[in-house]
C-alpha positions as CSV (number, residue, x, y, z in Angstrom):
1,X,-12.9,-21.7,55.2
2,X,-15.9,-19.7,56.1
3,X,-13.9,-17.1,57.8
4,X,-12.1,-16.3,54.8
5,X,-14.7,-16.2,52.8
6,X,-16.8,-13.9,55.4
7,X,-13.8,-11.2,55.5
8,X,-13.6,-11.3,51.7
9,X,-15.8,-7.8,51.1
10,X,-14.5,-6.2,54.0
11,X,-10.4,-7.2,51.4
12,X,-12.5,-6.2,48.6
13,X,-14.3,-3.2,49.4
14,X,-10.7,-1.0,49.5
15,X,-10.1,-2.4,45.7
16,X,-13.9,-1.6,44.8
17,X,-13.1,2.0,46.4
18,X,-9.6,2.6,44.8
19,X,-11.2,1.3,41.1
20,X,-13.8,4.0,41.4
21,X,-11.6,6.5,42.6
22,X,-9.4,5.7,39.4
23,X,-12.4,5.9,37.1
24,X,-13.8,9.0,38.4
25,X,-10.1,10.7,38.4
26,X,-10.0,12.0,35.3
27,X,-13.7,13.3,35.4
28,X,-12.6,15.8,38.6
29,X,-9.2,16.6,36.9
30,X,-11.2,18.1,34.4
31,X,-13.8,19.3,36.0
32,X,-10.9,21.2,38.3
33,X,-8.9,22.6,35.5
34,X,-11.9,24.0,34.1
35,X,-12.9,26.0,37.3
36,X,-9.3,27.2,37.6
37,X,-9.6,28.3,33.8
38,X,-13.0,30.4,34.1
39,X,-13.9,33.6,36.3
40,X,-16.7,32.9,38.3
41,X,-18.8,36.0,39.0
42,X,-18.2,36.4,42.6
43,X,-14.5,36.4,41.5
44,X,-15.2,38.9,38.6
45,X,-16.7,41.2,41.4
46,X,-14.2,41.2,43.2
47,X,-11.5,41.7,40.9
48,X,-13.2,44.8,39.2
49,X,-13.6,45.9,43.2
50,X,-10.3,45.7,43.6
51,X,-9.8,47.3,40.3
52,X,-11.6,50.4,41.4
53,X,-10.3,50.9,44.5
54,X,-6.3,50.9,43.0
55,X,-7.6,53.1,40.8
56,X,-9.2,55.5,43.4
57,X,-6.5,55.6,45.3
58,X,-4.3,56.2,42.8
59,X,-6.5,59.4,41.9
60,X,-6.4,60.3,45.4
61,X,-2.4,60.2,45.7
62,X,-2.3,62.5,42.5
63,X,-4.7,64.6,44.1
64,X,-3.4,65.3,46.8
65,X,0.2,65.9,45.0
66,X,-1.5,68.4,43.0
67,X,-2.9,69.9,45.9
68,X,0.5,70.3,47.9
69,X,2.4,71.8,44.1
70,X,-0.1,74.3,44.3
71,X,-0.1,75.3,48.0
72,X,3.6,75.5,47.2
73,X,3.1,77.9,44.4
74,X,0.5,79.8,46.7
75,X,3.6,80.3,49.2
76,X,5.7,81.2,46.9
77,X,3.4,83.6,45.2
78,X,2.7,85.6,48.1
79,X,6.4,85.4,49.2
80,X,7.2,87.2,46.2
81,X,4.3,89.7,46.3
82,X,5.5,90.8,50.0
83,X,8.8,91.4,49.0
C-alpha cells in the first residue's frame, strides 16, 4: 500500500503537466497568430532593404540598356558619317 501511494505524484505529475499544457494552449495560439499577423521592425527593415535593392538593380539593368542603345547609335552614327 505505501508504494502505491509513494509513486502516486511521480502518475500524477504527467496529468498535472498535460492539464497545464491544455490551459495555456490557447493563450500561445494566440499569442502566435498575432506575431505571424504583425511586422516586427527588424522585419520591416529588411523588407524595405530588400525593397531598395530590387529597385536598384532594376535601375541599374535599365541603365546599362540605355547605355548599350546609345553606344549603338554612336556606331551607327559615325558609320554613316564615314561613308
Amino acid at each position: 500500500m505505501v508504494l502505491p501511494v509513494a509513486l502516486l505524484p511521480v502518475a500524477l505529475g504527467g496529468c498535472i503537466r498535460t492539464a497545464a499544457s491544455i490551459v495555456t494552449f490557447p493563450v500561445k495560439a494566440a499569442g502566435q497568430g498575432i506575431d505571424w499577423a504583425t511586422t516586427s521592425q527588424d522585419e520591416a527593415d529588411r523588407n524595405y532593404g530588400r525593397k531598395v535593392r530590387k529597385q536598384e538593380a532594376r535601375e541599374g539593368r535599365e541603365a546599362k540598356k540605355q547605355a548599350e542603345q546609345q553606344a549603338k547609335r554612336d556606331r551607327e552614327a559615325r558609320r554613316r558619317d564615314r561613308d
